[in-house]
N, C-alpha and C positions, 0 to 999 in steps of 0.2 A: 401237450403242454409240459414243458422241464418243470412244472411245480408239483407235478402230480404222476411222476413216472417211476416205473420200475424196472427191475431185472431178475431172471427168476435163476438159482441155480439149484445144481442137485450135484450128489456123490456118487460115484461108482469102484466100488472097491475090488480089485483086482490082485490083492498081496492073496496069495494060496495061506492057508491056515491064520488068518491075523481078523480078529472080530476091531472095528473100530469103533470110536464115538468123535462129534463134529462139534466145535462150537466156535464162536467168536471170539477173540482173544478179548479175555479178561469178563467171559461171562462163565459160569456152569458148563462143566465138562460134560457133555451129552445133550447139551443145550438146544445145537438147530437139529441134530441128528442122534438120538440115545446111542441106537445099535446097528453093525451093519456088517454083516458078514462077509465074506469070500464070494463072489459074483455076483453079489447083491446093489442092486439101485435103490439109492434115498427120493424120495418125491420134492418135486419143484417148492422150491421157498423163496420167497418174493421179498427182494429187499428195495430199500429207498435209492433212487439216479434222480437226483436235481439237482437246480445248479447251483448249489453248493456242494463242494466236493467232497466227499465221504469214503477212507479207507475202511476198505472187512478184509479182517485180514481171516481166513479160516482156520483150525487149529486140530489136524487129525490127531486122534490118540486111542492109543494103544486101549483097549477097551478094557480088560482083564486088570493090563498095571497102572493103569491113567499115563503112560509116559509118552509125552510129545514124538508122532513120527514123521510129520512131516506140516506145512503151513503153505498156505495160498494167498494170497493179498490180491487185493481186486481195489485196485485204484480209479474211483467214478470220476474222474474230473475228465472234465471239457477240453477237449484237444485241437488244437488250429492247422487243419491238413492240409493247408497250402491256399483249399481255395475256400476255407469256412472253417467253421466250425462246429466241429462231431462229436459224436462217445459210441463209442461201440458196443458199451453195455445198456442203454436206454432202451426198452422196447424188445430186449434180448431174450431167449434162453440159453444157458451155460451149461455145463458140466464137468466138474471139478475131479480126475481120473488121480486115483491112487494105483500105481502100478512098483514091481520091482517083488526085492525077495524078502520074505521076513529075516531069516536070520541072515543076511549082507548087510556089512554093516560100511561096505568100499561106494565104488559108484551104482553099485546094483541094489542099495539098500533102497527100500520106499521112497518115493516122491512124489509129488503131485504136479499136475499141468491143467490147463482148462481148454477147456474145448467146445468151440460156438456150436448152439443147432438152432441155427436158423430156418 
């Protein structure tokens, strides 16, 4: 039932020497995720997909200095794929990859991407 679904995701930090912390924009800096090191995976956290649409936007940061290094938006709304209508996050597991160089601060600087595991 879309009243009662969810999507689960998680971090995987992949920046070599860079400790992070995760939260929701506009909640508590270390809020879904306190701390997470260098090769380290955060465990599955379960957010709301109904239908009503709900952006999370995620908000990686720098653990040490609190400074924003990168952000993920996971937009849940209902999409019309031609022949109905899907989400690709209901029912899902995610994984939100931080990858790049810590001290790059060009195209090679940190970023985030997500990655289905279905």
């Amino acid at each position: 039932s879309v009243t009662d679904s969810t999507a689960s995701f998680r971090v995987v930090n992949l920046v070599k020497g860079l400790t992070v912390s995760v939260n929701l924009q506009g909640k508590a800096a270390g809020s879904e995720v306190a701390s997470l090191g260098y090769k380290s995976i955060s465990g599955f956290n379960n957010y709301d997909v109904k239908l009503a649409p709900v952006l999370y936007v995620f908000e990686i940061r720098d653990k040490l200095t609190g400074d924003l290094i990168s952000t993920q938006t996971i937009d849940t709304q209902d999409r019309d794929i031609g022949y109905g209508i899907s989400n690709v996050y209901r029912f899902r597991n995610f994984t939100i990859i931080l990858f790049g160089d810590k001290n790059d601060t060009g195209a090679g600087a940190p970023r985030s991407v997500v990655m289905s595991n279905n």
